[in-house]
C-alpha positions as CSV (number, residue, x, y, z in Angstrom):
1,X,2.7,20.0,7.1
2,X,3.1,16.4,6.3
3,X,5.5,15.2,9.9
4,X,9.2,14.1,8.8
5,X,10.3,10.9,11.1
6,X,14.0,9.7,11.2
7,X,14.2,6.1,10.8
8,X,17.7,6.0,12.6
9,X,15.6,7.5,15.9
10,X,13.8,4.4,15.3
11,X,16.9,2.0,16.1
12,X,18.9,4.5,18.6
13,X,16.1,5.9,20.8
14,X,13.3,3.6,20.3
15,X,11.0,5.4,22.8
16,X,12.1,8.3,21.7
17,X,10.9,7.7,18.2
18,X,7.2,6.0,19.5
19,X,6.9,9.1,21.2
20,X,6.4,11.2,18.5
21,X,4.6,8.0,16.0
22,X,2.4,8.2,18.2
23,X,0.4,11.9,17.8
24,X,1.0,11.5,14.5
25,X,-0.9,8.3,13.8
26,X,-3.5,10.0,16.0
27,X,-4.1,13.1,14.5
28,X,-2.6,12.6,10.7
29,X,-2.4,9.0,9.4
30,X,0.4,10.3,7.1
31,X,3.9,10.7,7.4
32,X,7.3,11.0,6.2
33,X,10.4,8.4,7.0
34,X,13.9,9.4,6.3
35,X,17.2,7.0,6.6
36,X,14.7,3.9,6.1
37,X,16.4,0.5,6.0
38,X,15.5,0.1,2.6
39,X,18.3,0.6,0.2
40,X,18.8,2.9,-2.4
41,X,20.5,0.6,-5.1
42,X,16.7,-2.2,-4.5
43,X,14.4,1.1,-4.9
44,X,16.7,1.9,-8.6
45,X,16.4,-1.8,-9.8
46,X,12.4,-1.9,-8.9
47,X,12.0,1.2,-10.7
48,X,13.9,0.3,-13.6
49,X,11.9,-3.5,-13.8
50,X,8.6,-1.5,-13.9
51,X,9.7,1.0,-16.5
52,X,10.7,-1.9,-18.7
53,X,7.8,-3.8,-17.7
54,X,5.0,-0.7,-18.4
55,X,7.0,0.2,-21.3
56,X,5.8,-3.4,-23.2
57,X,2.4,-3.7,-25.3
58,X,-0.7,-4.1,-23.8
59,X,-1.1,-7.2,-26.2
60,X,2.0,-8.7,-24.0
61,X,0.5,-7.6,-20.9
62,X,-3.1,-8.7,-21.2
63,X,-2.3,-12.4,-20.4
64,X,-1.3,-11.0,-17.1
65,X,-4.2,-9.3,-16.3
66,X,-5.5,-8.7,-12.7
67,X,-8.9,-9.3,-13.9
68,X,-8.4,-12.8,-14.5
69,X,-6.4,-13.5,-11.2
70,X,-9.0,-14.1,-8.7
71,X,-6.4,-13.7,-5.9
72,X,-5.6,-9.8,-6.4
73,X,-2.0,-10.2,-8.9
74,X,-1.3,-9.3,-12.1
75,X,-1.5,-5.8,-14.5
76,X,-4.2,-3.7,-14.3
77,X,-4.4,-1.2,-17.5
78,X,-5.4,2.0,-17.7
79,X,-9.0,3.3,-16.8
80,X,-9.9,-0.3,-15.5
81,X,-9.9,0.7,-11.5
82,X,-11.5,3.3,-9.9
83,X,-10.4,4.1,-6.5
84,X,-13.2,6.9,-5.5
85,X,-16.2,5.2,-6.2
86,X,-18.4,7.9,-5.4
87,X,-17.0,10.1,-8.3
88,X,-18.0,7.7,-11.9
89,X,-14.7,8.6,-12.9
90,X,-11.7,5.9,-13.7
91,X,-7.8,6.8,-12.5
92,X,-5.7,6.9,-15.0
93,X,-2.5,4.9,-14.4
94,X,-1.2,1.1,-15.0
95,X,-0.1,-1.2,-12.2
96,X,1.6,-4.6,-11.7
97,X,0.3,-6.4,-8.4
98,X,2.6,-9.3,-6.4
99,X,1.6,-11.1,-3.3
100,X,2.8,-13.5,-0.7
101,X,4.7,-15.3,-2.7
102,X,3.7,-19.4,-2.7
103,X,4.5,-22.6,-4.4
104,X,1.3,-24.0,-6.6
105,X,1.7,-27.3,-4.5
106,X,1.6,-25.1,-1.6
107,X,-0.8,-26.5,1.0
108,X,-2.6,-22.9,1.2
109,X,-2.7,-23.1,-2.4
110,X,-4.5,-26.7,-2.8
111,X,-6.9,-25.5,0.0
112,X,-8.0,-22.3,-1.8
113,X,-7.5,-20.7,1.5
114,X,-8.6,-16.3,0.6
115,X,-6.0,-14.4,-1.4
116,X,-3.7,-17.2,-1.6
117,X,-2.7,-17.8,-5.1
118,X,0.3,-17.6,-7.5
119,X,1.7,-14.6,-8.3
120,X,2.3,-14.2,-12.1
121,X,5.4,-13.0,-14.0
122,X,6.4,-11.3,-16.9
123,X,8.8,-12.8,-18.5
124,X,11.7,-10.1,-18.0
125,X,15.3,-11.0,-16.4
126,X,15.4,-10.2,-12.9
127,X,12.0,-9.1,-12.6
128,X,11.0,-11.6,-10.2
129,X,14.3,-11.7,-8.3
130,X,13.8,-7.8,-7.4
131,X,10.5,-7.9,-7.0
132,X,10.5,-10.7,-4.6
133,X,13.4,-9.0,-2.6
134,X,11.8,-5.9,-2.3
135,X,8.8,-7.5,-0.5
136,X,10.9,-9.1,1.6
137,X,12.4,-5.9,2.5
138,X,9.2,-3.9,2.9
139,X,7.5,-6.5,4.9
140,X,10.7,-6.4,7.7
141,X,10.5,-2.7,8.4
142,X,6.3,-2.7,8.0
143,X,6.3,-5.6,10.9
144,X,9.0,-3.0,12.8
145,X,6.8,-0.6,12.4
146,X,3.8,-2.5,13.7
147,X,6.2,-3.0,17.2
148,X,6.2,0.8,17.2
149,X,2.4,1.0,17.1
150,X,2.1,-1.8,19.4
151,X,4.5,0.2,22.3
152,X,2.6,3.3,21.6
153,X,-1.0,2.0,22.1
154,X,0.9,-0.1,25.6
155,X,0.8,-3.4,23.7
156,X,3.4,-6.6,23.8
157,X,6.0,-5.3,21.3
158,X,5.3,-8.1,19.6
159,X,1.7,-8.2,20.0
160,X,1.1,-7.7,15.8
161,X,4.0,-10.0,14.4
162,X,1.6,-13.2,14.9
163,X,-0.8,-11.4,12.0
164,X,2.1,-10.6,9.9
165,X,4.1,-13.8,9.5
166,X,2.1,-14.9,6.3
167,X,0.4,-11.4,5.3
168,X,-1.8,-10.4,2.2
169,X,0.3,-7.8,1.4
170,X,0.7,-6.1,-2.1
171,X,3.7,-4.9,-3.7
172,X,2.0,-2.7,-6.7
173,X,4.5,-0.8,-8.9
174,X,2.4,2.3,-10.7
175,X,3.0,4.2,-13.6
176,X,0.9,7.3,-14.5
177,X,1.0,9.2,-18.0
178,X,1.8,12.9,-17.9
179,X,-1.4,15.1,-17.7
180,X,-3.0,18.2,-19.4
181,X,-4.3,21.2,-18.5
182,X,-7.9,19.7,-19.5
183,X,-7.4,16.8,-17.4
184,X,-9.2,16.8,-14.2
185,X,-7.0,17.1,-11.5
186,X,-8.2,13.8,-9.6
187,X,-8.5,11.8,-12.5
188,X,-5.0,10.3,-11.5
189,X,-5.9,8.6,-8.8
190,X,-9.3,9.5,-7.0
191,X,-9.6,10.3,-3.1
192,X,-9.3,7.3,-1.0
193,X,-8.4,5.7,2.2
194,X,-6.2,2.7,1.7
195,X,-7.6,-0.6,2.9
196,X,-4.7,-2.9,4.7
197,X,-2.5,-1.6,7.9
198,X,0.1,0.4,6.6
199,X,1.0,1.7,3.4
200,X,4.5,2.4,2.4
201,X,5.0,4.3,-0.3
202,X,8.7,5.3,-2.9
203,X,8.1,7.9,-5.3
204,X,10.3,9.0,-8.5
205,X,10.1,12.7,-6.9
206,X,6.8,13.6,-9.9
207,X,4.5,15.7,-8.0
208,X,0.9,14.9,-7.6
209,X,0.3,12.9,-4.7
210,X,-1.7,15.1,-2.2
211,X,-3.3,14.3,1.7
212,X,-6.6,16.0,3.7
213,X,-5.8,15.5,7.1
214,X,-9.2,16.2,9.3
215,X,-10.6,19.5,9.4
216,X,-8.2,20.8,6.4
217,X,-7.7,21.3,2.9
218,X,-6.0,18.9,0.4
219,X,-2.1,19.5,0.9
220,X,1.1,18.3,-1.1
221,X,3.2,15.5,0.2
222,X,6.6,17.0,0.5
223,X,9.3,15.3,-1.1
224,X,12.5,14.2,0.6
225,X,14.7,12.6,-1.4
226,X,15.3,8.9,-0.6
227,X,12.7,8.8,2.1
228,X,9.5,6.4,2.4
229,X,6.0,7.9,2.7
230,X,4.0,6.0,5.3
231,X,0.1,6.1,6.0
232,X,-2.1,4.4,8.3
233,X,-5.1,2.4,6.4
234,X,-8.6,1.9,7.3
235,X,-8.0,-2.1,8.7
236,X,-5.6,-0.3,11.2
237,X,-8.0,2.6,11.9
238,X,-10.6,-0.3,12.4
239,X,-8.1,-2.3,14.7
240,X,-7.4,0.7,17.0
241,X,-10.8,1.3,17.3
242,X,-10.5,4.8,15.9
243,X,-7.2,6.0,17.7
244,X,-5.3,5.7,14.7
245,X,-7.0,7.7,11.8
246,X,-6.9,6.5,8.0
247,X,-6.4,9.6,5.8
248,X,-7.6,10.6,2.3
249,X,-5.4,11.0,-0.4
250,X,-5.0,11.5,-4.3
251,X,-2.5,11.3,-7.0
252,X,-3.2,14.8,-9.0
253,X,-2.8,14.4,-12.6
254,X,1.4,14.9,-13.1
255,X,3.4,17.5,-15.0
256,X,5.5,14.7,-16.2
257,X,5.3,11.0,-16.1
258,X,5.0,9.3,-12.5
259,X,6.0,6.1,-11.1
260,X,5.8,4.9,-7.4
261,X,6.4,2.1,-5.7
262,X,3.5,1.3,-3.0
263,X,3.2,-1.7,-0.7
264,X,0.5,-2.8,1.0
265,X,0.3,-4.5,4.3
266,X,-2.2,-6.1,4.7
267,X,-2.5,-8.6,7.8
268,X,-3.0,-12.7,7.5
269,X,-6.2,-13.9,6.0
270,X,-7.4,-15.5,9.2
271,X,-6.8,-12.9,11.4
272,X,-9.8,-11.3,13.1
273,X,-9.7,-7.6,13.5
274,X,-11.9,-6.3,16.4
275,X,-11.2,-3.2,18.8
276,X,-7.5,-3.9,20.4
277,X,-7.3,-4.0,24.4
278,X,-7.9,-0.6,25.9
279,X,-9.2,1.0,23.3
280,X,-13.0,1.3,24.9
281,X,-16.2,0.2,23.3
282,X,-15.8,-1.4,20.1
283,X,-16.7,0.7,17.1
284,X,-16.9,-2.0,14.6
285,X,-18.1,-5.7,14.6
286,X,-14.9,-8.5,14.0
287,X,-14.1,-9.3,10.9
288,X,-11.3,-11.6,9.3
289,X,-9.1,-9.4,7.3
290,X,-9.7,-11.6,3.9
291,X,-13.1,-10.4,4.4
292,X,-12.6,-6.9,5.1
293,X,-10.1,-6.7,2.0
294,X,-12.8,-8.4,-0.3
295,X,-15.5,-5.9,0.4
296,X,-12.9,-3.3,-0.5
297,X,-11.5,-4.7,-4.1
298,X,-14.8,-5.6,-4.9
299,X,-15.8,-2.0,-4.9
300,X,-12.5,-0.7,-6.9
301,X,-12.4,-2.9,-10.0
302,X,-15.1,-2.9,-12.9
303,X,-16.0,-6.1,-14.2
304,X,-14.5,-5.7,-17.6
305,X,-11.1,-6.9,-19.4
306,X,-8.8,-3.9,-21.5
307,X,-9.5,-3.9,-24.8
């Protein structure tokens, strides 16, 4: 099973809540928050912006395409990514990418410092405005989160904010078509490890997202109702120098149409992840994260534009 945390332990019994976090990051890399500060009326409104946004032609979308943003933000159509590279096969589902969010005359900006660009906008009322405030809220409780991990692995609490205050996170809203019984059943969204920190991860309630923890076979994600699906992602696994494990999941072509809502924290551009204190031996060379995350895109996307 899939563990179940309750975000209220979280802000009651602090310890109490690391406690448990902590076997789980060590042993599954995926898990379950209930009663998360995000709220319910901001998850509705993103939901409903990317069902009106997915819903437009793919002539009024292709000016936003992520293929022509060199800084990871935009649409991505259908068949155009391919998140198990290993397979030849290409996931079938669109998404809409937002990042940081900057000013063009922003100094970052001028100095073409990695994945700091503009974000790009559909032009939709209130798209922006929701968008922008559910970053805002996903980032607060990832960076809470990230004092969690830092308490369990006997860290400063605050020893991961300083990577977080400017992060190359990814707010990516998703939208998959209904499959058939021909479909393959991985042809939603092939096997993967996600690349950042953390993932965190709303659902409509559509079936089809599935785990394999080590040593085991795929298994469902249960769904709670209103609750935020976490995992751990291979910079973290690389920054804990193995304790934490990154696991591999897939979206199972749906019974019905799917949406989700998935952000991805990602830490600053500049900062170097090498084996944290007291975690033995390091297992990897440093790296800055823009780097690490480059390698990774570069691997997902084919170099072509939607037709």
């Amino acid at each position: 099973m899939v563990p179940i945390l309750d975000w209220n332990e979280f802000t009651s019994a602090p310890d109490a809540f690391t406690a448990k976090l902590g076997p789980i990051c060590r042993d599954h890399g995926f898990f379950v928050i209930k009663n998360h500060p995000l709220s319910s009326s901001l998850i509705n409104d993103m939901f409903a912006q990317g069902d009106i946004f997915f819903a437009l032609p793919d002539a009024e979308k292709k000016p936003l395409s992520i293929g022509l943003n060199p800084h990871n933000r935009g649409w991505a159509a259908q068949g155009t990514e391919s998140l198990d590279e290993t397979s030849g096969q290409m996931d079938q589902k669109q998404a809409f990418n937002i990042g940081y969010d900057l000013a063009a005359d922003d100094p970052r900006i001028i100095a073409a410092e990695p994945f700091r660009g503009v974000n790009v906008w559909p032009d939709l009322p209130g798209f922006r405005d929701t968008a922008l405030a559910y970053f805002d809220a996903a980032l607060a409780m990832g960076i809470q989160l990230h004092q969690a991990f830092a308490a369990d692995l006997n860290l400063p609490p605050d020893y991961f904010d300083r990577h977080f205050d400017a992060p190359m996170a990814t707010l990516r809203l998703l939208s998959y078509p209904k499959g058939n019984a021909e479909q393959d059943a991985t042809i939603a969204a092939g096997a993967h490890t996600d690349y950042g920190s953390i993932t965190l991860l709303m659902t409509d309630g559509a079936p089809g997202l599935q785990v394999r923890p080590r040593g085991q076979d795929w298994m469902d994600v249960p769904q709670v109702d209103g609750a935020m699906i976490v995992n751990i992602g291979d910079c973290l696994m690389r920054w804990s120098n193995r304790v934490y494990v990154s696991t591999p999941h897939r979206v199972l072509a749906p019974p019905r149409p799917r949406r989700s809502i998935a952000f991805f924290l990602d830490p600053n551009p500049d900062s170097v992840i090498k084996a944290l204190p007291g975690t033995g031996d390091p297992h990897y060379p440093p790296i800055t994260a823009a780097d690490y995350l480059r390698a990774r895109l570069d691997a997902t996307y084919i170099a072509k534009e939607p037709s």
